[in-house]
N, C-alpha and C positions, 0 to 999 in steps of 0.2 A: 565566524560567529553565527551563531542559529537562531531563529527567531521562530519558536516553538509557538504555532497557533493552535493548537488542540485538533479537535473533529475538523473533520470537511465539512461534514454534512453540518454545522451549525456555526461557519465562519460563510456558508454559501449566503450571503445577502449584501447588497449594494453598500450600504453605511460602511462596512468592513474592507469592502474589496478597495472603496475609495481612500481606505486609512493606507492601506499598505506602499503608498507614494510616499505618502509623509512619515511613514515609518522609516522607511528605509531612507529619507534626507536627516531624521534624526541621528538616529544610528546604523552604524554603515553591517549591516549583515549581511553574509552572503548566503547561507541554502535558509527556507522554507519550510521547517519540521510539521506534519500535520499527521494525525493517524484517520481512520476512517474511512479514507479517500473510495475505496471500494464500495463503501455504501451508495455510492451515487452510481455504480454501474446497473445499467438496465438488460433486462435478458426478452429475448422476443424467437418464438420457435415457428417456423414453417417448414411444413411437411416433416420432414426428420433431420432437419438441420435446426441447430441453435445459434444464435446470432448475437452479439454482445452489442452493446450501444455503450458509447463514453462521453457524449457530449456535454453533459454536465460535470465532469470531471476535467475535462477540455476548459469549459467557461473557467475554472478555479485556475485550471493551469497556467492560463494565458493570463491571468491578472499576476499569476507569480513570475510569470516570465517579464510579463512588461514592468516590473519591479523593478526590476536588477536581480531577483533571485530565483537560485538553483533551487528545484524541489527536490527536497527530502522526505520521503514515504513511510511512517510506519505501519505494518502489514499485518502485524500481531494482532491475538483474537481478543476484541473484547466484545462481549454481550450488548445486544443495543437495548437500551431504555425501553419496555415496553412492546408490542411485536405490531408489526407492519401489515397492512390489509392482506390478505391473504390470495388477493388478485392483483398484489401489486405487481409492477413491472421491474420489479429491482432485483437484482439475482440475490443478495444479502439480506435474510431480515431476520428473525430473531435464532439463528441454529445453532446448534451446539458447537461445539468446540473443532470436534471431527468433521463434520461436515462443513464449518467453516472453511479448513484448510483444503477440505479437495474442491471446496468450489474454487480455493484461489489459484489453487494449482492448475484448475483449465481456465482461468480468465486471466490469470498474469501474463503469461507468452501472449495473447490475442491485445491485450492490453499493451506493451513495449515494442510487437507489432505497428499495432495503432498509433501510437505516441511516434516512433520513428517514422512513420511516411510524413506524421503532421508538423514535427518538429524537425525532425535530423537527426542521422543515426547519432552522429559526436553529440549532438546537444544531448539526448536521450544520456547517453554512455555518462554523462558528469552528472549527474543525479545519483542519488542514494536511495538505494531503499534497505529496510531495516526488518525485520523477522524477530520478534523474540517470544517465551516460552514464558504466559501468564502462569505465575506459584500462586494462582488463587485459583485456578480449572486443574491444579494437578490431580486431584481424585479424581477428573473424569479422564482426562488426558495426561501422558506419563511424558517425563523429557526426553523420555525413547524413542515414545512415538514422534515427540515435536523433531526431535535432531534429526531423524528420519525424512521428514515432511520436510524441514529446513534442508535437508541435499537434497533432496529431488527437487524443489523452487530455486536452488541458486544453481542445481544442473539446467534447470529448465529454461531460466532468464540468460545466463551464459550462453546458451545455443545460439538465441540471440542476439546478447551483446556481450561477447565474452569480456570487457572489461569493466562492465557495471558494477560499482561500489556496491557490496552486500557484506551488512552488518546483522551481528544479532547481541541482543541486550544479554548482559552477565558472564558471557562465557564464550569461549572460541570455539567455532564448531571444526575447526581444524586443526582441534588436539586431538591428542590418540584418547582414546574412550576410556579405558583405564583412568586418565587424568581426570576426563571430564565426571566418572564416577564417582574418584574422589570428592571433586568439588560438589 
């Protein structure tokens, strides 16, 4: 059973984090559904290196972990509310569709990196994360490009945890393209 809490970034505060004990002695669920979670990643560059920061993504983690529950990640683009200072330190703030997805594609690996030194590699490995192809950005972004963008992120997260649950919303991406045309 899944216990879909929406954003990250607006389940991030104390009252909430406190609930999810007694959620889970209510009803017994096991993974953690949230989307967002990337918005809380911070980006910081010295000299010509870029460096990611997850600590805030950690605090959320570690309240789902001391739950009893597995996180499950949805990764898919949605537009944020509004747009983010402009000197923020957040690598995510208001981009388009396309640059969305190449940013995840360099911060996922550095991210399940990260997560495995702090958690473990098997804990990491039973997690979900999910990918899917918003039909409301398809004018700007085509399901060719997302199928595309979607192998190269489950090549990519494989490399490191080649048996990470990776799901994507509506359609298999490991049907033959023909099919997936069809549909």
């Amino acid at each position: 059973t899944i216990l879909n809490v929406g954003s990250a970034d607006s389940i991030f505060f104390e009252p909430f984090l406190r609930k999810l004990n007694e959620f889970q002695q209510l009803v017994s669920f096991r993974y953690c559904r949230m989307y967002g979670l990337f918005q809380l990643v911070t980006v910081y560059v010295s000299g010509n290196k870029t460096y990611y920061g997850f600590e805030l993504v950690f605090q959320n983690l570690d309240s789902i972990i001391k739950a009893g529950l597995i996180p499950f990640f949805d990764f898919g683009y949605r537009p944020f509310p509004g747009h983010r200072n402009p000197l923020s330190t957040f690598v995510f703030n208001s981009d388009p569709v396309d640059i969305y997805y190449e940013k995840l594609l360099a911060v996922l690996p550095e991210f399940l990196r990260a997560a495995c030194n702090r958690y473990g590699r098997e804990a990491v490995g039973q997690w979900g994360l999910e990918f899917h192809f918003s039909y409301q950005n398809s004018q700007n972004y085509t399901f060719w490009q997302f199928l595309t963008m979607f192998r190269k992120m489950e090549a990519a997260s494989r490399a490191i945890l080649p048996d990470v649950r990776i799901g994507g919303f509506g359609f298999d991406a490991a049907l033959p393209e023909d099919t997936l045309q069809g549909m």
